[in-house]
VMD Tcl script that builds the backbone (N, CA, C; Angstrom):
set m [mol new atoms 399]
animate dup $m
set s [atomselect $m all]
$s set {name element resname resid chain x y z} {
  {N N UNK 1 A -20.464 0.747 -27.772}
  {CA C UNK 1 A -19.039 0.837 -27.526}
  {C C UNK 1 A -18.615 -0.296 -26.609}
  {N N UNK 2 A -17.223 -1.235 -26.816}
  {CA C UNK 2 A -17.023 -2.073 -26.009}
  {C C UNK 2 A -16.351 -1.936 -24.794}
  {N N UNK 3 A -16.843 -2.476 -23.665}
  {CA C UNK 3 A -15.769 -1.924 -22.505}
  {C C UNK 3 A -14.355 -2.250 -22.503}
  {N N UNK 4 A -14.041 -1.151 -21.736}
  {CA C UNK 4 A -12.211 -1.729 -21.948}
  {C C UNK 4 A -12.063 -2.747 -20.800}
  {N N UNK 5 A -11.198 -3.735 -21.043}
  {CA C UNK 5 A -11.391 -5.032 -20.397}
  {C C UNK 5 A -10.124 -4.723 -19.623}
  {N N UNK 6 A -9.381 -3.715 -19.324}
  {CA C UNK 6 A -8.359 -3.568 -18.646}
  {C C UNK 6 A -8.802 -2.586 -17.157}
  {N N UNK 7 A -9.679 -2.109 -17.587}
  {CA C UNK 7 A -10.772 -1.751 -16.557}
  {C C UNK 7 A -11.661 -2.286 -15.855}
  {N N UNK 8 A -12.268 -3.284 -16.692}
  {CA C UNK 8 A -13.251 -3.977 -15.987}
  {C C UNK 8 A -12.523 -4.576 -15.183}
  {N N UNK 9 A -10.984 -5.318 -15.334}
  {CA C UNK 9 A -10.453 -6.478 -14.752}
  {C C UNK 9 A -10.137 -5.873 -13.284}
  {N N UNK 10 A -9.531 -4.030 -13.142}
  {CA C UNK 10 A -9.051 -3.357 -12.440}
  {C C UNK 10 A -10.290 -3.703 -11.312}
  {N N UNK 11 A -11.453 -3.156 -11.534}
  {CA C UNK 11 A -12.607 -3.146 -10.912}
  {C C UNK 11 A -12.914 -4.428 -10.156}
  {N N UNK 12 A -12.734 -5.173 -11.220}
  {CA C UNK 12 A -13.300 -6.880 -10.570}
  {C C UNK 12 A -12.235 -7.482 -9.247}
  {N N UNK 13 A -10.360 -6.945 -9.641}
  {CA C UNK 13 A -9.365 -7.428 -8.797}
  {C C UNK 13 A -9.670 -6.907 -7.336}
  {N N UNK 14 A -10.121 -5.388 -7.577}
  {CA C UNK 14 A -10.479 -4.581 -6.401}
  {C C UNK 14 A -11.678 -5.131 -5.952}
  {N N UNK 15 A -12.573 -5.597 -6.205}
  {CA C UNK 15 A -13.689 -6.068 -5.330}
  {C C UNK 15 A -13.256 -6.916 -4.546}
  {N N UNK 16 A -12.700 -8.085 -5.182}
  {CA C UNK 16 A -12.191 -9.192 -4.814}
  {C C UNK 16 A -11.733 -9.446 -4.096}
  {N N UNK 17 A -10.087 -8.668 -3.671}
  {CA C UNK 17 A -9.395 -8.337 -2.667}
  {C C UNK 17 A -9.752 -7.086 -1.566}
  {N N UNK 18 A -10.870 -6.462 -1.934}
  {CA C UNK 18 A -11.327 -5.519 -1.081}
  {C C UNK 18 A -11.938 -6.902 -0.206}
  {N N UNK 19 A -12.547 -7.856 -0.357}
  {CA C UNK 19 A -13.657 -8.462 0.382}
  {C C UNK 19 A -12.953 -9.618 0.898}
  {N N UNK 20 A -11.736 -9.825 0.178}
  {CA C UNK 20 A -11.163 -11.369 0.601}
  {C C UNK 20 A -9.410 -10.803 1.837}
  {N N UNK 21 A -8.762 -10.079 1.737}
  {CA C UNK 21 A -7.756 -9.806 1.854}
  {C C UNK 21 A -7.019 -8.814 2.616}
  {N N UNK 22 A -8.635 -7.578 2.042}
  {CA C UNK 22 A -8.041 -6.002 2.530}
  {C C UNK 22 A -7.911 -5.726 4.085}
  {N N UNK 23 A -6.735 -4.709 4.085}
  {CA C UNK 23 A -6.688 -4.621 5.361}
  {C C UNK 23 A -6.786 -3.197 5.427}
  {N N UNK 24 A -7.108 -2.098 6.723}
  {CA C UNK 24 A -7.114 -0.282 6.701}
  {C C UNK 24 A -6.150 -0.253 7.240}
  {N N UNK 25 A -5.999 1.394 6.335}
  {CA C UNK 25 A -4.795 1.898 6.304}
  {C C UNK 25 A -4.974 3.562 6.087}
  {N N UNK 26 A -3.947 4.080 6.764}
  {CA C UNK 26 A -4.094 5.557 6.663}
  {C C UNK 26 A -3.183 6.806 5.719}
  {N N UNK 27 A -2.984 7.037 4.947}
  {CA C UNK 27 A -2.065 7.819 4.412}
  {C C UNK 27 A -2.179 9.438 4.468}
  {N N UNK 28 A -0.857 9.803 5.280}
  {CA C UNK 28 A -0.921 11.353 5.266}
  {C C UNK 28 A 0.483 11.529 4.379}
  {N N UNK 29 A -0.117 12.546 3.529}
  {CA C UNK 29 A 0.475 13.443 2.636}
  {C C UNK 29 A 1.580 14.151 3.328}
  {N N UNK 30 A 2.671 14.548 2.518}
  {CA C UNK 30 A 3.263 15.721 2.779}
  {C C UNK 30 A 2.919 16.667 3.522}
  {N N UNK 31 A 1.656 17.391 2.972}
  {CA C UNK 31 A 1.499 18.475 3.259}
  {C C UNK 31 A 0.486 18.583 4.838}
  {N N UNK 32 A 0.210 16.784 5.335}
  {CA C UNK 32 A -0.558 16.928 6.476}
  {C C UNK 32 A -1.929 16.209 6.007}
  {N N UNK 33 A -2.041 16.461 4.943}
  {CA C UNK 33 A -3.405 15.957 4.030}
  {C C UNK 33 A -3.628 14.023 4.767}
  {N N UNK 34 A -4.904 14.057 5.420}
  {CA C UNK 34 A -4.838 12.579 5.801}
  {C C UNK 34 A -5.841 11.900 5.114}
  {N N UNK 35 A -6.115 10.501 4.222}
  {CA C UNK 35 A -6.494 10.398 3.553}
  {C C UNK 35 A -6.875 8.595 3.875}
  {N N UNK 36 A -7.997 8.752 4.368}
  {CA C UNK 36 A -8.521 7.564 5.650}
  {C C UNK 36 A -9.468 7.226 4.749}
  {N N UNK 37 A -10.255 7.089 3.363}
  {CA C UNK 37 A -11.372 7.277 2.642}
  {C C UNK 37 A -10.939 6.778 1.666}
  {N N UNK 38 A -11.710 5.839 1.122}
  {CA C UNK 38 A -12.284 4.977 -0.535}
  {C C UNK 38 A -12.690 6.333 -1.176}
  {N N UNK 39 A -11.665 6.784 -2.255}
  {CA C UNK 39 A -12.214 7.984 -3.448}
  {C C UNK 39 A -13.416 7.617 -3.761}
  {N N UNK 40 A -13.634 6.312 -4.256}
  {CA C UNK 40 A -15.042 5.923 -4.625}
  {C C UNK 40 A -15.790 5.552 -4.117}
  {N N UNK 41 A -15.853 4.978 -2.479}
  {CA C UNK 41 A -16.624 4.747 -2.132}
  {C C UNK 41 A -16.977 5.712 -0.933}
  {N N UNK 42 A -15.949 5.941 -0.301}
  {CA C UNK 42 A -16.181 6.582 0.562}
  {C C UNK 42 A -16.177 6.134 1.956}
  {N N UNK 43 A -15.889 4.695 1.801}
  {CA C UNK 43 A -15.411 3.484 3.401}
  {C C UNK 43 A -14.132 4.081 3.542}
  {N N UNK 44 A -14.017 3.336 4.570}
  {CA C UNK 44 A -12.158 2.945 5.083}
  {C C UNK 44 A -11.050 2.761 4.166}
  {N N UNK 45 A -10.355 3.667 3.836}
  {CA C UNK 45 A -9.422 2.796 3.367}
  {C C UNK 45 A -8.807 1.685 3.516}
  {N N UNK 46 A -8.734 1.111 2.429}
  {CA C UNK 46 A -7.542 -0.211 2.577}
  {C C UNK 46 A -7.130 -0.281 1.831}
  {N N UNK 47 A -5.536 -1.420 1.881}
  {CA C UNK 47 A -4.648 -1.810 1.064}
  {C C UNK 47 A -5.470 -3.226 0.685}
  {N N UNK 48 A -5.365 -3.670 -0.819}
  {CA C UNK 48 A -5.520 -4.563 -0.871}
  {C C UNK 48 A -5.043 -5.599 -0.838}
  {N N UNK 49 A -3.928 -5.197 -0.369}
  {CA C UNK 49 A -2.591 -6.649 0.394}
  {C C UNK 49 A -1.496 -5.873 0.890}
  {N N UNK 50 A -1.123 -6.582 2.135}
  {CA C UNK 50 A 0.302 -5.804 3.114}
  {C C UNK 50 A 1.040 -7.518 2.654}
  {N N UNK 51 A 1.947 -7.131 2.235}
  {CA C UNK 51 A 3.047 -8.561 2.391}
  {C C UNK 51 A 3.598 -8.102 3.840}
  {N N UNK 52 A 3.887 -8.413 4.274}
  {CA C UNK 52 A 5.020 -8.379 5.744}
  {C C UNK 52 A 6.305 -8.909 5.736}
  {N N UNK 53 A 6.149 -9.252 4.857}
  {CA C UNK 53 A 7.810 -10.365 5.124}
  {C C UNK 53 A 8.076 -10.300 3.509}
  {N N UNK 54 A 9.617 -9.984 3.107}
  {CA C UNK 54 A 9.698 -10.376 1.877}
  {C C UNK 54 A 11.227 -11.356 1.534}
  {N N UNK 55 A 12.003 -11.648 0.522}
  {CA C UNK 55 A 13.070 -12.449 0.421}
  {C C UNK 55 A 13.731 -11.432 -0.529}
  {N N UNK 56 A 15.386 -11.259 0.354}
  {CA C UNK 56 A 16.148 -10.454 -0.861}
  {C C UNK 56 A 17.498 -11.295 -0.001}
  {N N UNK 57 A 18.636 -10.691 -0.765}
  {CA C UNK 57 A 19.738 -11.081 -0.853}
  {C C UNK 57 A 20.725 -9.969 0.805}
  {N N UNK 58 A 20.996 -10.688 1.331}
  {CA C UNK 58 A 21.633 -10.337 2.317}
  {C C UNK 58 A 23.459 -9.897 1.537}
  {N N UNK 59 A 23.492 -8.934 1.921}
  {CA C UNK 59 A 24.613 -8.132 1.034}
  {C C UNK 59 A 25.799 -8.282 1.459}
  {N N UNK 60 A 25.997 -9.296 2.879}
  {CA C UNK 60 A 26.989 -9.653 3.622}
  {C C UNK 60 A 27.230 -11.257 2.938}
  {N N UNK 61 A 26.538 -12.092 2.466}
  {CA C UNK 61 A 26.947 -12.980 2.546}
  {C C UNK 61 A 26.561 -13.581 1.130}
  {N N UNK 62 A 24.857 -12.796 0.605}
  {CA C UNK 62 A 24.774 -13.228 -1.132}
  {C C UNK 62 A 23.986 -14.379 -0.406}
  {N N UNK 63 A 23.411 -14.275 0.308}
  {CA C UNK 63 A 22.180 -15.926 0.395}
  {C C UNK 63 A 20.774 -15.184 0.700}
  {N N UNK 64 A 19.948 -15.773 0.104}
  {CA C UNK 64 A 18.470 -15.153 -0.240}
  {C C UNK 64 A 18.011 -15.344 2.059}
  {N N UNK 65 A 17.285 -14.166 2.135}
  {CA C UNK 65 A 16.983 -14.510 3.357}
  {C C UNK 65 A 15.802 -13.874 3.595}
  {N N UNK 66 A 14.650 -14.249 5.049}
  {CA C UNK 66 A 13.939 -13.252 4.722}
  {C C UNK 66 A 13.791 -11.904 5.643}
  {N N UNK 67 A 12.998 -10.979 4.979}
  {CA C UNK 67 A 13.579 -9.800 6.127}
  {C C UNK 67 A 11.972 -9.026 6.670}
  {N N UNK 68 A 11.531 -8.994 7.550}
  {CA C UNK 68 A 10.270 -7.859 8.405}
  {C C UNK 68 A 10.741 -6.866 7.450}
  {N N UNK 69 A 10.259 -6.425 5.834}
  {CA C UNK 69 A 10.284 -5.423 5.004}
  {C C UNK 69 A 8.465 -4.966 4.386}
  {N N UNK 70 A 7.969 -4.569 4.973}
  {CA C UNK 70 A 6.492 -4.945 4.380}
  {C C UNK 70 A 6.157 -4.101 3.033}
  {N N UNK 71 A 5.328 -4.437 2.100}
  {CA C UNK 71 A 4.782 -3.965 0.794}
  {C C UNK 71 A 3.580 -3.720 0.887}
  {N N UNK 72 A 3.279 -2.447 0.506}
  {CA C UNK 72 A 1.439 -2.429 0.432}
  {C C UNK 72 A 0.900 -1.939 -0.895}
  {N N UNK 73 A -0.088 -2.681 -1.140}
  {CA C UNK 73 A -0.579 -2.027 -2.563}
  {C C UNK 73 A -1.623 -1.844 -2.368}
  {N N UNK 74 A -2.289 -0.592 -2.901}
  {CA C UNK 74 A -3.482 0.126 -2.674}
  {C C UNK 74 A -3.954 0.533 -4.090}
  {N N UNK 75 A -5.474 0.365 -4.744}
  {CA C UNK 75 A -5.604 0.954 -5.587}
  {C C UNK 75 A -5.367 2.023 -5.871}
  {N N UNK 76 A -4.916 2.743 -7.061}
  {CA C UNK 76 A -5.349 4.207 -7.228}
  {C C UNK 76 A -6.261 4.800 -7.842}
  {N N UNK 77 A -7.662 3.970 -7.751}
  {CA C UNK 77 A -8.652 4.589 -8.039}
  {C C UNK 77 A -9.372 5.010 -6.446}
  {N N UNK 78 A -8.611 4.058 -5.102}
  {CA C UNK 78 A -9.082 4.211 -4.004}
  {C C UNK 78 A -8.719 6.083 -3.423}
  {N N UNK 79 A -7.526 6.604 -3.972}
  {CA C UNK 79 A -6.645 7.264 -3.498}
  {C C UNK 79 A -7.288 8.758 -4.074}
  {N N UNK 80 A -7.351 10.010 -3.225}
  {CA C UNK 80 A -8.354 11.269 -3.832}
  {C C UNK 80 A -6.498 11.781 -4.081}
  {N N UNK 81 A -5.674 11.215 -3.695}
  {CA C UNK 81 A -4.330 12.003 -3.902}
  {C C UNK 81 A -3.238 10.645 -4.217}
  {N N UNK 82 A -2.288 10.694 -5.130}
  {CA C UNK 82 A -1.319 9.591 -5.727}
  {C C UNK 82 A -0.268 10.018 -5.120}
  {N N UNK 83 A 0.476 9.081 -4.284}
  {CA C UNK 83 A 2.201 8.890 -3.932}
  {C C UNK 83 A 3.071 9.406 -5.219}
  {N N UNK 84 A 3.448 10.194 -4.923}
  {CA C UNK 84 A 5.011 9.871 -6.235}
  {C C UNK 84 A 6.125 10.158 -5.799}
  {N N UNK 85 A 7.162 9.274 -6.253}
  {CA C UNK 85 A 8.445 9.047 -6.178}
  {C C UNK 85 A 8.805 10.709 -5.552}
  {N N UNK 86 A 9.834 10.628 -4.863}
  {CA C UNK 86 A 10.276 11.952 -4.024}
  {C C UNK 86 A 9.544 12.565 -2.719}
  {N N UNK 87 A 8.650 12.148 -2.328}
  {CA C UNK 87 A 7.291 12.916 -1.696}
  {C C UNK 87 A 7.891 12.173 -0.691}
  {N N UNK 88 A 7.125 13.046 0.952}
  {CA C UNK 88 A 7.730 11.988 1.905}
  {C C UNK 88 A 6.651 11.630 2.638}
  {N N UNK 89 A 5.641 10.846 2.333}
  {CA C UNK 89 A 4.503 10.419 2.727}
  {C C UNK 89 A 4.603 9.285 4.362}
  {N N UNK 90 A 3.562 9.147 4.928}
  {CA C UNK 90 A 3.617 8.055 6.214}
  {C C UNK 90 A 2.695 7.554 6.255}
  {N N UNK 91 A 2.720 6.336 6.626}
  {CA C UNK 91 A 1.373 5.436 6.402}
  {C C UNK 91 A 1.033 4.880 7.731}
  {N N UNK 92 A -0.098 4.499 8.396}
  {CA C UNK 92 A -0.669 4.162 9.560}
  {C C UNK 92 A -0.995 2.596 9.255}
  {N N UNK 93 A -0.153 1.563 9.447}
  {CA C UNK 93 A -0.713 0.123 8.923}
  {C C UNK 93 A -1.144 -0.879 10.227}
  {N N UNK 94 A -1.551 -1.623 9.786}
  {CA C UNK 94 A -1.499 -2.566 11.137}
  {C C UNK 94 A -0.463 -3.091 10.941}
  {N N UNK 95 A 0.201 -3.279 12.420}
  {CA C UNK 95 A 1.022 -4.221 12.925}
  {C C UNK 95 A 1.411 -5.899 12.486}
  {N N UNK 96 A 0.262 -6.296 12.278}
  {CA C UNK 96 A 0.230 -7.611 11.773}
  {C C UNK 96 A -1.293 -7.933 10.977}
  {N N UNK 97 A -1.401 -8.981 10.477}
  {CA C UNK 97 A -2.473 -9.286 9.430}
  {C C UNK 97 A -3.837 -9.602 9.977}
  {N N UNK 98 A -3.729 -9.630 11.679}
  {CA C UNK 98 A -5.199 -10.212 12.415}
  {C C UNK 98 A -5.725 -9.325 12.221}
  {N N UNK 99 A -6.985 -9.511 12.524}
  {CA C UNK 99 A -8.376 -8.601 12.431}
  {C C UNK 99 A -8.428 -7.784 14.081}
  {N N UNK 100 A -8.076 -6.524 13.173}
  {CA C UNK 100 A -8.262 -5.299 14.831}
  {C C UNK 100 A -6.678 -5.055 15.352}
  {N N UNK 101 A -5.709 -5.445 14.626}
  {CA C UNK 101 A -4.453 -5.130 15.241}
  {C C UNK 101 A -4.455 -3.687 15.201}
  {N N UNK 102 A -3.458 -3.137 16.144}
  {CA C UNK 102 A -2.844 -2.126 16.076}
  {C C UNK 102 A -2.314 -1.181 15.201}
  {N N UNK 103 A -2.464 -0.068 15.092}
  {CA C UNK 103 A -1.567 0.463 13.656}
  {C C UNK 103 A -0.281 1.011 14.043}
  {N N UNK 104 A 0.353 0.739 13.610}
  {CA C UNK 104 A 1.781 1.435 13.991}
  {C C UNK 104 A 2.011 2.679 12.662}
  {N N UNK 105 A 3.057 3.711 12.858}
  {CA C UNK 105 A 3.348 4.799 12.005}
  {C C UNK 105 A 4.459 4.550 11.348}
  {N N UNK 106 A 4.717 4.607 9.783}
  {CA C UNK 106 A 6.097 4.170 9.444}
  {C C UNK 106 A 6.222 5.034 8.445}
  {N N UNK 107 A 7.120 5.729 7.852}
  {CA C UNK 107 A 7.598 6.371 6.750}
  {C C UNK 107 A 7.587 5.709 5.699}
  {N N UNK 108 A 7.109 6.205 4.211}
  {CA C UNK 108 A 6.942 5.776 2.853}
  {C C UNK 108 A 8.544 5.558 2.779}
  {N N UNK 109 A 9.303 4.577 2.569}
  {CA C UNK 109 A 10.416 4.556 2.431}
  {C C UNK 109 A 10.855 5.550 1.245}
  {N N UNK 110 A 12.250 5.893 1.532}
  {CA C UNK 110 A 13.040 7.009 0.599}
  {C C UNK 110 A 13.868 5.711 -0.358}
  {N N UNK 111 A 14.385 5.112 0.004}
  {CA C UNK 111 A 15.346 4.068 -0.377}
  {C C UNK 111 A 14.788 3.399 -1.807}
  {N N UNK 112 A 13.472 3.035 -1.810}
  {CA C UNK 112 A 12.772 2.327 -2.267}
  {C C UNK 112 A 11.310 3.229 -3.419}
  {N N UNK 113 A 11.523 3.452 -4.334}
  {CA C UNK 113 A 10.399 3.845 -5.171}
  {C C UNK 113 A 9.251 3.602 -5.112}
  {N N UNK 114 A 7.981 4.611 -5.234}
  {CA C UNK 114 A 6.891 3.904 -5.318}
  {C C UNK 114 A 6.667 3.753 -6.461}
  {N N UNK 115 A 6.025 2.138 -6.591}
  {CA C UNK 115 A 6.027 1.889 -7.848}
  {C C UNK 115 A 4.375 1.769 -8.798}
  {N N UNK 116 A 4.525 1.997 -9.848}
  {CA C UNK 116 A 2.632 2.628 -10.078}
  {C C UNK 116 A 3.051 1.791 -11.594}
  {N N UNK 117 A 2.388 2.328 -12.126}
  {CA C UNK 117 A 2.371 1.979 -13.957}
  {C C UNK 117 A 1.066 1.602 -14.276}
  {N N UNK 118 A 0.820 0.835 -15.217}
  {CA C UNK 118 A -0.414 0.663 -15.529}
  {C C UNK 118 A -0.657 -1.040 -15.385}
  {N N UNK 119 A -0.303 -1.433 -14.143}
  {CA C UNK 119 A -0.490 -3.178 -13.821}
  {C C UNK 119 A -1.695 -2.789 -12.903}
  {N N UNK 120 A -3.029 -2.809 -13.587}
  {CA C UNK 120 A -4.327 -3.024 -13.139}
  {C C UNK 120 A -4.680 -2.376 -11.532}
  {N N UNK 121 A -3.990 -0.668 -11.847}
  {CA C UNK 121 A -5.001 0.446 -11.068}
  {C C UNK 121 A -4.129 0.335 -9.286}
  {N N UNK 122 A -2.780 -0.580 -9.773}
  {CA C UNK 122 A -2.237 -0.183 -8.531}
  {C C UNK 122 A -1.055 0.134 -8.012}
  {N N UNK 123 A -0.659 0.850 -6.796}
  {CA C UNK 123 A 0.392 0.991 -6.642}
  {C C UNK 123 A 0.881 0.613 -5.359}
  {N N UNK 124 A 2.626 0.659 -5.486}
  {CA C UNK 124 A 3.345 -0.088 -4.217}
  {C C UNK 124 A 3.595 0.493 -3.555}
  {N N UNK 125 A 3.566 0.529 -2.165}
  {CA C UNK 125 A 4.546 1.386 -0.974}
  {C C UNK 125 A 5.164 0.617 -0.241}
  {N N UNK 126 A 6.268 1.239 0.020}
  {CA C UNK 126 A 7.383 0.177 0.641}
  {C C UNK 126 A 7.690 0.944 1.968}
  {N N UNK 127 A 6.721 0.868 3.119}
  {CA C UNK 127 A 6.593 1.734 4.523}
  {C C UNK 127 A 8.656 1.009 5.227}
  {N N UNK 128 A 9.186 2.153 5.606}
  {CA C UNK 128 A 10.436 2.282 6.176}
  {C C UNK 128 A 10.471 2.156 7.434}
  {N N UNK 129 A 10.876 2.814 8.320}
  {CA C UNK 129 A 11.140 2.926 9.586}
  {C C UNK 129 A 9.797 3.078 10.583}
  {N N UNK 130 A 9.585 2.834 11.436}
  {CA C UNK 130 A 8.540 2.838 12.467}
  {C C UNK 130 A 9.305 4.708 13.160}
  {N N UNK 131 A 7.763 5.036 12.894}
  {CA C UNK 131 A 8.245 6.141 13.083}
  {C C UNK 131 A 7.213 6.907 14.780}
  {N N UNK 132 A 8.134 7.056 15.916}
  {CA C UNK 132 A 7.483 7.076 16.987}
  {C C UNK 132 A 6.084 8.086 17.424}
  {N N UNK 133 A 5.107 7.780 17.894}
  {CA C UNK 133 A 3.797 9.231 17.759}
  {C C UNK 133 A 4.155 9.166 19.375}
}
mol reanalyze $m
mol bondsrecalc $m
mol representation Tube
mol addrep $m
């Protein structure tokens, strides 16, 4: 039987960026559920990329600018539980991209969808407000 090559690729992106990129990260559930653990492996979680900064359109004036909005994508083969749209999840990220920063607490944004589908095993979170512990 031939392997499915949409899998293998999933597998290979996740190594890749697990070893070149990833940063830990914590996700608690709704229900309290905290979820600090590789489903498959059983390490640390991580995202396999935090953008920090992104470019959108400033609604006052219509000129592309950029804004402290951060994106995280995490496999979901990493995940023993999946985000979905409506849920009000919080994520524990670091602060910034150095090695050993701080994690700060921020809300899965409401504003903003999480976005999943089938683009190679991952999904987006778009962390909201810094939320005080």
């Amino acid at each position: 039987m031939m392997p499915n090559l949409r899998e293998l690729a999933a597998a290979d992106l996740k190594t890749q960026n697990l070893n070149d990129w990833s940063l830990p990260i914590i996700l608690i559930a709704p229900d309290g559920e905290l979820i600090n653990t590789d489903n498959e492996t059983g390490e640390v979680l991580k995202a396999v990329q935090i953008l920090y900064d992104r470019r959108k359109l400033d609604p006052a004036t219509g000129e592309e600018i950029t804004v402290h909005e951060p994106i995280i994508s995490v496999t979901k083969s990493s995940l023993s539980r999946i985000p979905i749209p409506g849920e009000k999840w919080v994520v524990k990220m670091p602060i910034s991209p150095r090695e050993g920063a701080d994690l700060e607490t921020r809300q899965i944004s409401g504003d903003r969808s999480i976005e999943s589908g089938d683009s190679l095993d991952f999904v987006r979170l778009y962390p909201g407000k810094v939320i005080q512990s």
